[in-house]
C-alpha positions in Angstrom: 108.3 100.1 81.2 107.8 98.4 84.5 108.1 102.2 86.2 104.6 102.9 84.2 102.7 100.5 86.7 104.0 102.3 90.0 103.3 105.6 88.4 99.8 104.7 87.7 99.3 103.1 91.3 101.1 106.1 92.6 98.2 108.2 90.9 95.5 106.1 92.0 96.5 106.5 95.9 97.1 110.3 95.4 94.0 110.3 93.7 92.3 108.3 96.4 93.7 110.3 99.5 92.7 113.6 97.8 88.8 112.4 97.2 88.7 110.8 101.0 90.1 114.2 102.7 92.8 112.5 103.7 95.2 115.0 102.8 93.6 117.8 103.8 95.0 119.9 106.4 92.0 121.0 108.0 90.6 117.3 108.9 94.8 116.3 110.2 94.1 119.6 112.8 90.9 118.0 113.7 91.9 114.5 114.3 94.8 116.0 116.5 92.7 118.6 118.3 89.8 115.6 118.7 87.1 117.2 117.2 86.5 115.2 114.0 86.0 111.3 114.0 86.8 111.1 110.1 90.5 110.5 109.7 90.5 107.9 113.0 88.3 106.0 110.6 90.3 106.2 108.1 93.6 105.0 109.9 90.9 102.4 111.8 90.0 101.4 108.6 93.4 101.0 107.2 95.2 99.3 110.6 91.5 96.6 109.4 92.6 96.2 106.2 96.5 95.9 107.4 95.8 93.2 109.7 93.2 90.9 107.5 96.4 90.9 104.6 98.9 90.0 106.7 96.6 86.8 107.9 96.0 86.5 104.9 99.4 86.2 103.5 100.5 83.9 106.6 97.9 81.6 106.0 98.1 81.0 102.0 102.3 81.5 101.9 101.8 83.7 99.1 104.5 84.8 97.0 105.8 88.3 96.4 105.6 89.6 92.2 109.0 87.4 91.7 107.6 84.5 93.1 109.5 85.0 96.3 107.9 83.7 99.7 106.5 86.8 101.6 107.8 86.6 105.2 107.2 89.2 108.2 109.6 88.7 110.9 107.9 88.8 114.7 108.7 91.9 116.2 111.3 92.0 119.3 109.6 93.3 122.0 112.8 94.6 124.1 112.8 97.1 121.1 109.7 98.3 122.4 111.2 101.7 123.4 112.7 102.9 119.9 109.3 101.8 118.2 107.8 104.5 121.1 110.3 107.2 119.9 110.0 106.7 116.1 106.5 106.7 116.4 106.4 110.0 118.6 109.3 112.0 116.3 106.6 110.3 113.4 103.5 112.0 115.0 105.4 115.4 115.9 106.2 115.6 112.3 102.8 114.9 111.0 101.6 117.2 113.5 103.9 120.1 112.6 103.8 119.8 108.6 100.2 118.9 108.4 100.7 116.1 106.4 102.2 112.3 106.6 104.7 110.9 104.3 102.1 109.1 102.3 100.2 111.6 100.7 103.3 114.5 100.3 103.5 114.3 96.3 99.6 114.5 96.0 99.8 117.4 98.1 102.5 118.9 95.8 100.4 117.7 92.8 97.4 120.0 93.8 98.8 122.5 93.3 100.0 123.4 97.0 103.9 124.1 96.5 105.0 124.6 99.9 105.1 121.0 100.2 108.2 120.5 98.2 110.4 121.3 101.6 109.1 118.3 103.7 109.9 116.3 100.8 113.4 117.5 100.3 113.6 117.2 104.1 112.4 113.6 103.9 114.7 113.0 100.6 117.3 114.3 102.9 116.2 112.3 105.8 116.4 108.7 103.8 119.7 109.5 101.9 120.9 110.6 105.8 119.7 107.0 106.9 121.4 105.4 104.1 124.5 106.7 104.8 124.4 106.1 108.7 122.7 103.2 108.4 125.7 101.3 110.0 126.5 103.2 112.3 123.2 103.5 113.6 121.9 101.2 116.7 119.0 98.9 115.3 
């Protein structure tokens, strides 16, 4: 029963994404060709939004749905370079499917099918992590 909640806020962001052009193909080729100021504010938007909750939830110590304290670790800046890479492999991805992680089902949900390989390459991707994980330099 709990599963029904995420499903509907799952619906409601895919729903959301698809009404603000978000995961539209043609305004992701804009914003990386620059021609199009509509999905900067978007991410602006978002990175506004980002920054007021986290303050937000430093400032009151609120408490996760359990009633656990929410905490967010500083970042360590020496790790500056892998946060570069990630961040590069994440745009060179977005850039070649056309789409970010985020909005992958609603594209699938619209009916546009092709989208069901980038998310078996991203299943793929997170089950590869989890088994690596270990291994893996962090």
């Amino acid at each position: 029963m709990n599963y029904i909640k995420y499903l509907l806020i799952g619906t409601l962001f895919g729903f959301v994404l698809t009404k603000a052009e978000v995961i539209s193909w043609f305004r992701i080729q804009e914003m990386f060709r620059f021609q199009d100021f509509h999905m900067y504010g978007v991410i602006g938007t978002a990175i506004i939004v980002g920054m007021i909750s986290i303050q937000i939830i430093k400032r009151f110590n609120l408490k996760d749905t359990e009633g656990n304290p929410i905490s967010i670790p500083p970042k360590d800046a020496s790790q500056k370079k892998r946060y570069i890479i990630g961040g590069t492999l994440f745009g060179f991805g977005w850039a070649l499917t056309g789409a970010c992680p985020g909005p992958l089902f609603a594209l699938l949900g619209s009916g546009i099918t092709i989208f069901i390989i980038p998310i078996l390459a991203a299943l793929a991707g997170t089950y590869a992590y989890g088994v690596f994980r270990e291994s893996l330099p962090h």
